[in-house]
C-alpha positions in Angstrom: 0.0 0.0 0.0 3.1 2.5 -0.6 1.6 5.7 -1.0 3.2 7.9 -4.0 2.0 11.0 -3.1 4.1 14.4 -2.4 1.9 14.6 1.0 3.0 10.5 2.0 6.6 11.6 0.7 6.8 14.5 2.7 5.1 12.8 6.0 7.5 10.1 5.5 10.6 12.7 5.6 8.9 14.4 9.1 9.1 11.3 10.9 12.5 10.0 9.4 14.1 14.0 11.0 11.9 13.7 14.6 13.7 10.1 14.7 16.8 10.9 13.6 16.8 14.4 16.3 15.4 11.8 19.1 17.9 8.8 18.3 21.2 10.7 18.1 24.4 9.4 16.3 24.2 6.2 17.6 21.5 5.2 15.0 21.1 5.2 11.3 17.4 6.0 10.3 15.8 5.5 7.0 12.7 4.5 5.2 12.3 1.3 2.6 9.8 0.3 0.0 9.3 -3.8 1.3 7.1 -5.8 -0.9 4.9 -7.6 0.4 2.2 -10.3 0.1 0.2 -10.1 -3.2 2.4 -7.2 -5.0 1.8 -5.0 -2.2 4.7 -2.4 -1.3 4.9 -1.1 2.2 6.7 1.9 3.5 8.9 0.4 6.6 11.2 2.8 8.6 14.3 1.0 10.4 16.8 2.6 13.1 19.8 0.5 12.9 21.9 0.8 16.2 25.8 0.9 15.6 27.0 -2.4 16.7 23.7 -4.6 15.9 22.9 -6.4 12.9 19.3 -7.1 13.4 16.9 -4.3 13.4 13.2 -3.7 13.6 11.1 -2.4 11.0 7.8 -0.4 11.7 5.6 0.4 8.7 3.6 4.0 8.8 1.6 3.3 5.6 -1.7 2.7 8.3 -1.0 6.0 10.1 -1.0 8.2 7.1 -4.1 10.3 5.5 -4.2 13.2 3.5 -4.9 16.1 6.1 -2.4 14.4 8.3 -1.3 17.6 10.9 2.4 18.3 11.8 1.1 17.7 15.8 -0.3 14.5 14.4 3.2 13.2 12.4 5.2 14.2 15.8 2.9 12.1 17.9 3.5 9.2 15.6 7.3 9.7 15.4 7.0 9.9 19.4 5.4 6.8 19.6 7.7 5.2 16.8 10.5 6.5 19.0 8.9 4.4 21.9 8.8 1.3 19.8 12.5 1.2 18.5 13.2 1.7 22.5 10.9 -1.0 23.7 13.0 -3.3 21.2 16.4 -2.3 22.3 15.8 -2.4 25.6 14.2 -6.4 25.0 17.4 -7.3 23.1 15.4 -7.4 19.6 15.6 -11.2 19.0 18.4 -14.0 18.9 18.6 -15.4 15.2 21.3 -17.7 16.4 19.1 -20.6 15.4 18.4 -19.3 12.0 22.4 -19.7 10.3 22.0 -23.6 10.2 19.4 -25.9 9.2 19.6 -28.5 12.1 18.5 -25.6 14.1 16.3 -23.6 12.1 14.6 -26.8 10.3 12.6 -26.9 14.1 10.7 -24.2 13.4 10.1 -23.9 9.7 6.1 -24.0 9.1 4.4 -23.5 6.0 1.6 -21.0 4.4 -0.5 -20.8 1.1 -0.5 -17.6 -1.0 -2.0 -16.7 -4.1 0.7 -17.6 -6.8 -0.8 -15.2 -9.2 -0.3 -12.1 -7.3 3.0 -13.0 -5.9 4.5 -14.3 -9.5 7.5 -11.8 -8.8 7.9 -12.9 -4.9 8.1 -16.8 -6.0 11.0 -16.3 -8.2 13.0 -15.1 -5.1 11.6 -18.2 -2.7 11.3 -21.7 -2.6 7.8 -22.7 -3.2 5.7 -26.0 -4.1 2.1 -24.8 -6.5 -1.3 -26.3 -5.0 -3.4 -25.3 -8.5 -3.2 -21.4 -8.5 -1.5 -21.2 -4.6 1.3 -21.4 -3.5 3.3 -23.3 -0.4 6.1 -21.0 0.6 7.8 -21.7 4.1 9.4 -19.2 7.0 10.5 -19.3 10.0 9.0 -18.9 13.5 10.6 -15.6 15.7 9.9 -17.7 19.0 7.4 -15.0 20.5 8.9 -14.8 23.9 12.0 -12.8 22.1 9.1 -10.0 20.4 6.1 -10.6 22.1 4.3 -11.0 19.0 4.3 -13.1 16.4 6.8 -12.6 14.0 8.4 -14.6 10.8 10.8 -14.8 8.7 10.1 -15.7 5.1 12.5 -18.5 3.4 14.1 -17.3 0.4 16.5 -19.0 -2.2 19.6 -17.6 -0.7 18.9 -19.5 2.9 18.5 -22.5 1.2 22.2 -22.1 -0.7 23.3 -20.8 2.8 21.7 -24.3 4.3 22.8 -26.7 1.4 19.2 -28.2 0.9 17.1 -28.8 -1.8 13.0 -27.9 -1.7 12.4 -32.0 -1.2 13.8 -31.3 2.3 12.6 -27.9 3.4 9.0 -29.1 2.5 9.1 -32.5 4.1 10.6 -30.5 7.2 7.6 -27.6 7.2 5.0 -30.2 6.7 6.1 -32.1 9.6 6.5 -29.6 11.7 3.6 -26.9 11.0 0.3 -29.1 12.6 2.7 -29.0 15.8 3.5 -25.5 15.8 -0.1 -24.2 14.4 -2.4 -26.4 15.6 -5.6 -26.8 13.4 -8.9 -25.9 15.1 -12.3 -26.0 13.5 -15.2 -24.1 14.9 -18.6 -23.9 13.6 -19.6 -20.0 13.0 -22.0 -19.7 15.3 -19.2 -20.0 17.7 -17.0 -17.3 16.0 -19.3 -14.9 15.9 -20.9 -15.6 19.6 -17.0 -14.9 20.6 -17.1 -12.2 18.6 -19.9 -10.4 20.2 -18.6 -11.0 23.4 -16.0 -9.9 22.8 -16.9 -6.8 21.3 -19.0 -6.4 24.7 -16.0 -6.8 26.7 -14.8 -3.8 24.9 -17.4 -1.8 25.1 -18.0 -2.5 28.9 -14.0 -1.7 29.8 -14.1 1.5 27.6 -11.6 0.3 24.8 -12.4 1.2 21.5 -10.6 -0.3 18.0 -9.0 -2.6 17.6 -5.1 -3.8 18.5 -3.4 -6.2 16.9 0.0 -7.2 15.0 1.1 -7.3 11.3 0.5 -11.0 11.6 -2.1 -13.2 13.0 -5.2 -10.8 12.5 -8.5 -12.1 12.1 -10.8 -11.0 9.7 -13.5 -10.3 11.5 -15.5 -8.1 8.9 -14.8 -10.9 6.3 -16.6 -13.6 8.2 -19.2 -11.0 9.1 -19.8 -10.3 5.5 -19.9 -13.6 4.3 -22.5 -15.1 6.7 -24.6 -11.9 6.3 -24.6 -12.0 2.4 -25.2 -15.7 1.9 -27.7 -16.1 4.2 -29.5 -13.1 2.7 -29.2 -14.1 -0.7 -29.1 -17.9 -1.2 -31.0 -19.6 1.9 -33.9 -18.5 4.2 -32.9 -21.1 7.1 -29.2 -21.1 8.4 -26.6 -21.5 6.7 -24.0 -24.3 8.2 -20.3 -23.0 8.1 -17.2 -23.8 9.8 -13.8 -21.8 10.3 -11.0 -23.4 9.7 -7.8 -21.6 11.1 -4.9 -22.4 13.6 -4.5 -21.6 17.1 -2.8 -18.8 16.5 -5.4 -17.4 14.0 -2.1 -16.8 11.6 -1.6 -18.3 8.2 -4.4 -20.4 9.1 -5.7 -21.8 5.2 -2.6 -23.5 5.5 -4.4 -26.1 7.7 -6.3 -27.3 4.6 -3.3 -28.9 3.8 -2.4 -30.8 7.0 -2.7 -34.4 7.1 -6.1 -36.1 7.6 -7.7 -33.1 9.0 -10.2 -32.6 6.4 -10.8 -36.4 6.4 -11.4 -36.6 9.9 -13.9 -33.3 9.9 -15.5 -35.2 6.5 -16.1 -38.3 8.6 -17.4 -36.5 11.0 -19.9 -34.6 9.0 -20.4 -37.3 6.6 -20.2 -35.2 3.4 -18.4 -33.2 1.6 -18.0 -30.0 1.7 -16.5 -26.3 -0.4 -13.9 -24.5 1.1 -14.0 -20.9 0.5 -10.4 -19.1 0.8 -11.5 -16.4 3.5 -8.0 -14.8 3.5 -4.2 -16.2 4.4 -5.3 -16.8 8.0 -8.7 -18.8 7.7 -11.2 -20.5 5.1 -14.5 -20.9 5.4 -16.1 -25.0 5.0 -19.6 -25.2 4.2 -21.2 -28.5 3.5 -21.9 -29.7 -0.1 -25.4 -30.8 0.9 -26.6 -27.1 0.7 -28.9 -25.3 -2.0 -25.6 -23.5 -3.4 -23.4 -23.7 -6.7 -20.2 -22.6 -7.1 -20.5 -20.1 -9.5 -22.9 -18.5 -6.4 -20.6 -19.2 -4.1 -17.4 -17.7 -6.0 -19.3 -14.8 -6.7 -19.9 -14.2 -3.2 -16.3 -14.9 -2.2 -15.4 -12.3 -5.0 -17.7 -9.6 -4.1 -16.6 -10.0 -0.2 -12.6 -10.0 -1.1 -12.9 -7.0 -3.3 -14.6 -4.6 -0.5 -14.0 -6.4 2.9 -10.5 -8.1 3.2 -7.0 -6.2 2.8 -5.5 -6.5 -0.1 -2.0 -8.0 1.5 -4.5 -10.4 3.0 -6.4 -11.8 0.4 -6.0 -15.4 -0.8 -7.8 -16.4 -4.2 -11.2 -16.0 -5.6 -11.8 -19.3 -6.5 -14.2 -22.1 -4.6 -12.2 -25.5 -3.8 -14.3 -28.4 -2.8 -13.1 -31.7 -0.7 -14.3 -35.2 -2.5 -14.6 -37.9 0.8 -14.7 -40.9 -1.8 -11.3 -39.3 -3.3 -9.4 -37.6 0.0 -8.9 -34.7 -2.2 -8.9 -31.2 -2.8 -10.2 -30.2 -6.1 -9.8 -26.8 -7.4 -13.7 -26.3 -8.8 -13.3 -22.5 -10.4 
């Protein structure tokens, strides 16, 4: 979401000076265009202590609009200023573990992207294409070093650094990511009754918007959406849908992929079912016995991607549907 205007350009130069006056000589401040997920480019700013060869980045694309105020950019350099603090003063994080693959292989996972909007991204990574996904693989930040959750995405290079081929880094990440991102299906009459109360919590303690990291957000508005618009238009009675995520709620559609889980949650139901790609972190199951298409259904999914789910987050457009008789995934449209 880099911003290319002379305001964003400018705001971006106010905040780099109030840093650079608060830091001192002892830092280097600058800004970067990152790309991220799905083509999107991001404007991080780092402050890189003399001495240290790790350093965070904090992106300031979410904080900008057009009548920003001078007050306004020095509060947000103040509380930048608090951040890059916060993370000296915790030591940043120990990537120790990261230089060889006997140690890093422990914590390699996997996640699903959309391989069409990251064609530039998968030349630069190691990746395995599910029909028009991708499997690409990182690294988990152990989350008492940040006190968030944090990754590292695996490019070619660390696998020249590691002297492994993709045969091993996938067999690694598949082994490993049920353990470290435990799959959890709930129906959506659950997520939204925790939803509500949670939003009542709020309310009652006085808190108002929402916190949250760069990784591991829900989509909230997306499952919202969703129930709300298919209800409305394609069935009178309810509509039975599941959420299929990880504990974490991050990079959850990967769990689609794990082992047996949608056999087991077929067996259970005893049908099949569509899965509808509700962003990188979740997808949405809904049984195959309902009064739905998919052409309906894709539509749907389109519409509610377009206007409801950011774009960084957003995972495909198309309806997949899992065959009981075949223990498969099929890629419908």
């Amino acid at each position: 979401m880099n911003h290319m205007s002379v305001k964003f350009t400018s705001y971006t130069q106010d905040i780099l000076e109030n840093l650079k006056e608060k830091l001192g000589d002892d830092y280097t401040v600058f800004s970067k265009n990152i790309r991220k997920n799905n083509g999107i480019i991001c404007t991080g700013i780092i402050a890189k202590k003399a001495g240290q060869n790790v350093s965070p980045v904090i992106y300031i694309d979410n904080l900008f609009r057009e009548n920003i105020t001078e007050p306004e950019i020095k509060e947000i350099s103040n509380a930048l200023y608090d951040d890059f603090m916060r993370a000296e003063k915790e030591k940043l994080i120990d990537l120790s573990d990261f230089s060889t693959f006997e140690r890093a292989g422990e914590r390699l996972a996997f996640k699903l992207i959309s391989a069409e909007k990251n064609s530039e991204l998968l030349q630069k990574v190691p990746h395995k294409r599910f029909y028009n996904l991708a499997i690409v693989f990182y690294y988990t930040v152990p989350e008492q070093m940040l006190g968030v959750n944090a990754t590292i995405l695996i490019k070619n290079s660390h696998m020249r650094q590691w002297g492994i081929r993709i045969k091993e880094l996938y067999e690694t990440a598949f082994a490993n990511t049920p353990a470290l991102l435990p799959g959890v299906v709930d129906s959506m009459e659950t997520i939204m009754r925790d939803m509500l109360e949670e939003e009542y919590k709020e309310e009652k303690s006085g808190k108002s918007g929402k916190e949250g990291t760069e990784f591991g957000l829900y989509d909230e508005d997306w499952v919202k959406s969703l129930k709300a618009e298919m209800e409305n238009d394609l069935y009178e009675q309810k509509l039975p849908m599941y959420v299929l995520t990880n504990r974490q709620k991050m990079y959850g559609a990967a769990c689609m992929l794990y082992p047996g889980l949608l056999r087991d949650f077929a067996a259970k139901m005893k049908q099949d079912f569509y899965i509808l790609p509700s962003s990188v972190h979740e997808v949405i199951l809904v049984p195959a016995c309902v009064d739905a298409t998919g052409e309906s259904l894709k539509e749907i999914v389109t519409d509610i991607n377009r206007t409801q789910v950011p774009d960084g987050e957003v995972l495909s457009d198309s309806v997949y549907y899992y065959s009981r008789n075949r223990d498969k995934i099929l890629w419908l449209l």
